[in-house]
C-alpha positions as CSV (number, residue, x, y, z in Angstrom):
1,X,-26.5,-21.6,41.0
2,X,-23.2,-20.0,40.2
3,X,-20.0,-18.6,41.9
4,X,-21.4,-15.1,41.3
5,X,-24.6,-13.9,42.5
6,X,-27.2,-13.0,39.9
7,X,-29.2,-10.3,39.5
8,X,-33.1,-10.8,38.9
9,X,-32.2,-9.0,35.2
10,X,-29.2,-11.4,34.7
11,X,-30.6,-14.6,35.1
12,X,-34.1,-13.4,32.9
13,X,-31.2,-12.8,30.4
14,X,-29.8,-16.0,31.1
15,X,-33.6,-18.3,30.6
16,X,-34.4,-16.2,28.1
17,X,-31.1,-17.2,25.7
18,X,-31.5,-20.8,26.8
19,X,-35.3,-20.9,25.8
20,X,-34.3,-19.5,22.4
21,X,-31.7,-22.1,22.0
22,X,-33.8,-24.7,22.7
23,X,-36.2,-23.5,20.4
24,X,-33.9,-23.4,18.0
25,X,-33.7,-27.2,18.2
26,X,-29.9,-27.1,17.3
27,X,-28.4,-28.4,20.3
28,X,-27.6,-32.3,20.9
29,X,-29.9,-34.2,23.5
30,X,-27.4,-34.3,26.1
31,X,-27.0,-30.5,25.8
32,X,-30.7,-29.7,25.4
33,X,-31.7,-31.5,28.6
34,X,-28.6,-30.1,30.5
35,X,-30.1,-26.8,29.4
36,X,-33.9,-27.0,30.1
37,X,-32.5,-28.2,33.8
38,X,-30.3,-24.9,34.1
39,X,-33.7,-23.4,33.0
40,X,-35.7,-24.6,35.1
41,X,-33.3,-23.7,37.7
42,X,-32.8,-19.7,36.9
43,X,-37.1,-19.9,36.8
44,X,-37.3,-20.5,40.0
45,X,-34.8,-18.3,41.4
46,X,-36.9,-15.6,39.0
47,X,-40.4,-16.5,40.7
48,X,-38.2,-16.2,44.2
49,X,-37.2,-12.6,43.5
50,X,-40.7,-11.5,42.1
51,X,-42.1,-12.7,45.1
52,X,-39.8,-11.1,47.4
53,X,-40.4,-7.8,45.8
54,X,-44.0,-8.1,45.5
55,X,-44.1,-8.6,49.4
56,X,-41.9,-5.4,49.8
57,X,-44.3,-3.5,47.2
58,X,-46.4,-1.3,49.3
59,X,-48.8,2.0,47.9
60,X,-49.1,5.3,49.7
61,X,-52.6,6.3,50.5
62,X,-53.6,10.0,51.7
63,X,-56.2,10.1,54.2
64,X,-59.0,12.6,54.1
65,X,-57.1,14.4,56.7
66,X,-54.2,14.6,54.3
67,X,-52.2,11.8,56.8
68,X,-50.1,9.3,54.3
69,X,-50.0,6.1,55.3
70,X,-48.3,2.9,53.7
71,X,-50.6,0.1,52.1
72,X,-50.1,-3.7,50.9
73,X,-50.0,-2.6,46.9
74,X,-53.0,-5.5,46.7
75,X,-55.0,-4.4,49.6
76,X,-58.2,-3.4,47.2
77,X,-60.8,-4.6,49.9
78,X,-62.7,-1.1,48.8
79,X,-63.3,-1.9,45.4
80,X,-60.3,1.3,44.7
């Protein structure tokens, strides 16, 4: 994407002030396609680092005996 790795909060930054200008509708063709494609680009990488977390996302549960034990944050098979 660029020299420099981005952070998750960087590239947001990044589609988010490429969406505006785009919205905008102020920017020649050439640049506005040019743009949407860097977009679409930094939305990906976005969706690759929420997923990443959200694998790594886990809940602690106390057991009855007062035992803590680490849980998949979307394991609610109990109805919880």
């Amino acid at each position: 994407m660029s020299e420099k790795k981005l952070t998750f909060e960087e590239a947001l930054q990044k589609l988010e002030n490429i969406v505006r200008e785009l919205e905008m509708g102020q920017i020649k063709l050439d640049d506005a396609v040019e743009a949407y494609e860097k977009a679409m680009k930094l939305k990906k990488f976005c969706e690759e680092r929420l997923k990443e977390a959200e694998l790594k996302i886990e809940k602690i549960e106390a057991g009855k005996d007062g035992s803590l034990a680490l849980k998949p944050l979307d394991s609610e098979e109990n109805g919880d």
